[in-house]
N, C-alpha and C positions, 0 to 999 in steps of 0.2 A: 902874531895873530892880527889878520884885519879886524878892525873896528867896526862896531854898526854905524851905518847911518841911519840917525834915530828919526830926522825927517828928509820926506823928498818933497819936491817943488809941489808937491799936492796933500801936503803936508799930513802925509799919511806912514804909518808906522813900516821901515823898511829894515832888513838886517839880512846877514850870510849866514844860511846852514848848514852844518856838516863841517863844524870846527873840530878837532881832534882836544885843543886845549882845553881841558874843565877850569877856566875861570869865567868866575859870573862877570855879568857887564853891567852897570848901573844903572838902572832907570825908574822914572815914576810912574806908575801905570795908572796916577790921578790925572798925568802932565797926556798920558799918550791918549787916555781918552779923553776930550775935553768935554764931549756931548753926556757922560755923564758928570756932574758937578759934587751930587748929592750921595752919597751911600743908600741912604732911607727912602731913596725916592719911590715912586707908585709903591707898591704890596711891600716892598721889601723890610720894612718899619715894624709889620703885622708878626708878633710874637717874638720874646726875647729866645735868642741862641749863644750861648761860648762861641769866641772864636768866631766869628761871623768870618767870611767869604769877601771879600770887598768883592762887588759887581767891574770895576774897572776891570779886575784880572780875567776874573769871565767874557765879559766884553771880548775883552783884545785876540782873548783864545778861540773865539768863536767868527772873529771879523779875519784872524787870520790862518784859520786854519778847516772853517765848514764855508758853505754857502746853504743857502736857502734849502730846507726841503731834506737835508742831511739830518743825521742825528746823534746825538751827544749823551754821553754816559757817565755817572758821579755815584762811585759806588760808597760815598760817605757825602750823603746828600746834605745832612744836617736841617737845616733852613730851608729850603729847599733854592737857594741863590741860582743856581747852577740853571735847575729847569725854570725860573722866572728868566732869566739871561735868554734864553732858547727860546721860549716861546714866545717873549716882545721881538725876538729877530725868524721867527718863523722859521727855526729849527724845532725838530721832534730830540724829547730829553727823557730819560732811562734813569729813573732816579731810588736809590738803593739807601738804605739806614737802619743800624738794629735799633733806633730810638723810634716806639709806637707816634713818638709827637708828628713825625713825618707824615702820617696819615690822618693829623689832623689838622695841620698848618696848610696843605698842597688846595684842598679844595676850597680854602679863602685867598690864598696868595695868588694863584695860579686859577681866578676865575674865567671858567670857559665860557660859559652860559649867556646868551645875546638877552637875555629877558632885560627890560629896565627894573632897576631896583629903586624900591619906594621909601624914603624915609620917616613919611608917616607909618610905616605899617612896620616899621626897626624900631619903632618909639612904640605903637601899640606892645611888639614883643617884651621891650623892655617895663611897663607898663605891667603885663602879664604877670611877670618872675618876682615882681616887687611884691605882688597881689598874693601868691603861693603861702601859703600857710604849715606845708609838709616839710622835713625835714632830708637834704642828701650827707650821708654819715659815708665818706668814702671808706674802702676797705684797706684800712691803716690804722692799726693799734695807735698810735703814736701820735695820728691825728691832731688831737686837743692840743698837743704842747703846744702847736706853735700858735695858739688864737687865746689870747682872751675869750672871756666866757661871752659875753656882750658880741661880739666881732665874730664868733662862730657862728653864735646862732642869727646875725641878719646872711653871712655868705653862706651858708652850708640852706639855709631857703631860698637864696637866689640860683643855686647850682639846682635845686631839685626843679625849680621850674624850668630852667635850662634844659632839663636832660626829657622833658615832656613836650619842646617844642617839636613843630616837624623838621625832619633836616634839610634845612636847604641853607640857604643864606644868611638868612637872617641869625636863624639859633647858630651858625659862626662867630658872624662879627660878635655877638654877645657873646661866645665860649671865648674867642679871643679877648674881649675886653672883661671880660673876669677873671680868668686867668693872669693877668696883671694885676685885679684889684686883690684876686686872692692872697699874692708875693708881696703886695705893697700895705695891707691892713692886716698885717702878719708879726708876729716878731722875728721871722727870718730874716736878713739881710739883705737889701733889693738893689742894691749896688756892684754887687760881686757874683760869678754865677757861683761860688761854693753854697750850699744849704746849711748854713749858720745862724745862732743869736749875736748879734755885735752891743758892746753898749750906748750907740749910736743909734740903734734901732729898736732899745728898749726906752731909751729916753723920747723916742718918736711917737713910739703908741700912745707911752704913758702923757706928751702930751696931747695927741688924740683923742683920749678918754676924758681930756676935760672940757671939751671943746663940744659943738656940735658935726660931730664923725659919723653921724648918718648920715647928714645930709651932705657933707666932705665925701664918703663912700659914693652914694646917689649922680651927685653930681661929676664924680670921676668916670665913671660908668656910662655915663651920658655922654664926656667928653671921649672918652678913647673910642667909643662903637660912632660914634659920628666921625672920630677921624679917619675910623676903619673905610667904616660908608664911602666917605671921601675918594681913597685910596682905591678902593674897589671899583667905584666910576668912573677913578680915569685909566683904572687899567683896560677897561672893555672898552673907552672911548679910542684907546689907542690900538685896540688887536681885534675888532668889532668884524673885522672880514677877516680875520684866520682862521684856518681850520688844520694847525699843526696839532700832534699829538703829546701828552705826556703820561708817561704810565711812572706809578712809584709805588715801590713795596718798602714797606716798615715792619720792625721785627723781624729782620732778615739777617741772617748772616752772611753778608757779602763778599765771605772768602769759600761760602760753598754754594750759596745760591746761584741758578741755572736758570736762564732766558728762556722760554718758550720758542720753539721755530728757528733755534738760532741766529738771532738779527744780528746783523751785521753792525759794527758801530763806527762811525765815522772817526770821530774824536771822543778822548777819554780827559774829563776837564774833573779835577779834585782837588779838596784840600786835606788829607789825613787829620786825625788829631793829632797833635803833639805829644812826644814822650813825657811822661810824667803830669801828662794836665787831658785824660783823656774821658774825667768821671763825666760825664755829661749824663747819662742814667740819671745820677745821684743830683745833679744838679736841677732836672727835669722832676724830678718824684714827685716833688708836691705839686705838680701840673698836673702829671697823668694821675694821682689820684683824685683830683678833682675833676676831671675828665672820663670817670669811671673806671680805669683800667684796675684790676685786681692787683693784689698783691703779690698772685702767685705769679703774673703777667712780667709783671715790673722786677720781680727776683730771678727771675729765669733770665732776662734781657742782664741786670746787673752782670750776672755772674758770667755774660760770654765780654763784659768791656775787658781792656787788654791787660789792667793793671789786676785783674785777680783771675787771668788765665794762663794759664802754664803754658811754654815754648814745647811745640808741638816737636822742633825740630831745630837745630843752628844754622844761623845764615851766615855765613862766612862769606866776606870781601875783604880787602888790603888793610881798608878803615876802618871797619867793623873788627876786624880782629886786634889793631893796634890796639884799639880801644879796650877792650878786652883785657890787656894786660894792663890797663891802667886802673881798673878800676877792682878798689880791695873788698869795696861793703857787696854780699853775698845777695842781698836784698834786691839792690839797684843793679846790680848784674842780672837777676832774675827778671826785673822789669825792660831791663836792656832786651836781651833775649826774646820774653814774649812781644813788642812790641814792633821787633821786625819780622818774629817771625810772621806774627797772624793781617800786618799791616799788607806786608810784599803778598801775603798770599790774598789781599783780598784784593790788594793791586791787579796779581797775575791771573787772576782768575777773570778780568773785567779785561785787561788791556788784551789776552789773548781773544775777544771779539772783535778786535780792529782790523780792518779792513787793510790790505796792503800798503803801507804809506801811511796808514792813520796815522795820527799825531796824539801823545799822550801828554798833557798837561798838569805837571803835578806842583801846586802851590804846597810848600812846607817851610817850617823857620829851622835853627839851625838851635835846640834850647844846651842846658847844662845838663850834664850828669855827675855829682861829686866834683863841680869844679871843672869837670873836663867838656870843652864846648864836641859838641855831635854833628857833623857835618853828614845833614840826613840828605841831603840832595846828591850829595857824592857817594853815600850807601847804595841808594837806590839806583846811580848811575850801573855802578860797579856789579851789582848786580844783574839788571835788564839787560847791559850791553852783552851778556856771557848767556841769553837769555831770545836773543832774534828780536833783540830794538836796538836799534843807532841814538847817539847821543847827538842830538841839534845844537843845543845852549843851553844857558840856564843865566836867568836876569837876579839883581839883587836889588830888590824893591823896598827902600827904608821905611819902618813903622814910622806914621805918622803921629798915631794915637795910643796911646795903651792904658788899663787900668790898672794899677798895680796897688797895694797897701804893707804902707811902710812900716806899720805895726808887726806884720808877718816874718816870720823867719825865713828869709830864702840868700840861699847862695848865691843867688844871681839877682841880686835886689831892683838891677834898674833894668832888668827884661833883656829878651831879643831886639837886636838895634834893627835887624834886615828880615827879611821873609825873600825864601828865593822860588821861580816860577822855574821848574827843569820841564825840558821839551824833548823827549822821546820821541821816535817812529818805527811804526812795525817794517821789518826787514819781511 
């Protein structure tokens, strides 16, 4: 198999497609992009998500595979990384997620708007919420557990003022920077995305409670809506003469959901969840109920994540099936099963928009099941390719970073070493 060469004399990203061999090739896609340095940089910082996207993979997918004015599709948008990536490079981006947060992260992340935004009148708002007297009691039995009695009742009056401002900018960056203060003056655990008590984080409130934690609260709230501000300034400083497009639907099912006018999509750039780590709902919950969403909202979205939906149907490839015999718990086979199924079908349902030669981008890790490591890149090969896509490559891009907690029981204690980018093209 030829090798890539990873730089040419213009020290820009070069390689050969249309290798028949499924072996990854190694690279850093921190190393390949150097013009981004930061993960967190502009908007991207603006609310936590699992699993985050690194922007370098998006980057690289879109420097090498759109041009200007094209448009790019992520049918598990998350974060919304994918359509920030698009529209600092003045591609239009199609962005898909059954998590409601989607459609409330895009129109502070992804600010279109040429107005100047004024800091004095983000302080008057903030100002406003503190003033509110009324009570917002999201629609969640369950609610109370996670708040001291004291710590409820200053957030659950800053949320009711919240929910009274007008919607524009401002009542964002404050939903955004509450929404943080909500996880962090909680006794849920603000370290991990699962929705847990830790003793780590009981010991933190409690000593919160002896301290002065109003004005601790006050003051954090101050700082993250000014870092927001920040972040928000120089995103319009930097895309102030664009006029590319982004559209996103939340609450969507992106293995049945249908585009309007049939657009055409140039590139398909994703990261799927990973098998067995895909509760994001559940990790999200006490967001969206402090963000209004109902309960009946938020139980309907739970129950289409992949880990408590049944395999509509079997996918069957070489590896997929090996696997198959190896694994005895009846459980984690079930998990197996629905996870390709409903995953490829939200894949096939997006990549089948791609324009002839489009290029399909699929960032996945390779995790454990019962010990047995999943080689989901070659799933999904074995698939597509029997399917009208050609297999490009596929990169193996080492974790840099991870959070893990060693206190947990897990079989695969020190995580996924690699994350691999497979590069598909519509035949």
């Amino acid at each position: 198999m030829r090798q890539p060469t990873l730089f040419d004399t213009e020290n820009k990203f070069t390689y050969t497609l249309g290798n028949n061999e499924l072996k990854p090739i190694e690279v850093s896609f921190r190393d390949i992009i150097p013009e981004i340095s930061d993960t967190s940089y502009l908007t991207h910082s603006i609310y936590y998500y699992p699993a985050k996207f690194i922007p370098q993979v998006v980057r690289f997918c879109i420097n090498e595979f759109t041009k200007k004015g094209d448009t790019v599709i992520d049918p598990f948008a998350g974060s919304g990384t994918v359509g920030l990536e698009a529209f600092i490079t003045e591609r239009n981006a199609v962005l898909l997620d059954l998590n409601y947060l989607l459609e409330v992260i895009i129109p502070i992340k992804i600010y279109r708007k040429k107005d100047k935004i004024s800091k004095n009148e983000l302080f008057k708002n903030i100002e406003k919420i503190k003033n509110e007297i009324e009570q917002f009691i999201p629609d969640y039995n369950n609610i109370r557990y996670w708040y001291p009695n004291e710590m409820f009742g200053i957030i659950s009056r800053y949320w009711a003022g919240t929910h009274k401002l007008e919607n524009n900018i401002y009542k964002w960056i404050i939903q955004a920077s509450l929404v943080r203060i909500s996880k962090l003056f909680s006794w849920a655990e603000h370290r991990t995305p699962k929705l847990f008590k830790s003793k780590f984080k009981k010991k933190y409130i409690e000593d919160l409670l002896k301290i002065n934690w109003k004005k601790e609260l006050d003051d954090k709230l101050f700082s993250f809506a000014y870092k927001y501000f920040e972040t928000v300034n120089q995103l319009q400083a930097r895309t102030k003469e664009f006029s590319n497009s982004v559209e996103y639907y939340a609450g969507i099912d992106s293995a049945k959901f249908q585009l309007e006018n049939n657009k055409e999509i140039d590139a398909l750039i994703t990261s799927p969840p990973y098998l067995q780590a895909q509760e994001y709902i559940r990790t999200s919950k006490l967001d969206l109920y402090w963000l209004g969403y109902t309960d009946k909202q938020i139980k309907e979205i739970s129950r289409l994540e992949i880990p408590y939906r049944k395999a509509e149907r079997t996918i069957n490839t070489q590896t997929l099936d090996k696997i198959r015999e190896q694994v005895d718990n009846k459980k984690l086979l079930n998990i197996l099963n629905s996870y390709f199924d409903h995953t490829i079908a939200s894949l096939e349902n997006n990549m089948n928009l791609l324009k002839k030669e489009g290029k399909a981008c699929i960032f996945v890790g390779n995790p454990k099941i019962d010990g047995i490591e999943i080689e989901t890149w070659r799933i999904f090969t074995e698939y597509f390719t029997n399917k009208g896509f050609k297999f490009e490559i596929v990169f193996d891009d080492e974790i840099k970073t991870r959070q893990l907690f060693g206190q947990r029981n897990n079989k695969n204690p020190n995580g996924m070493k690699s994350e691999y980018l497979l590069i598909l093209s519509k035949e």
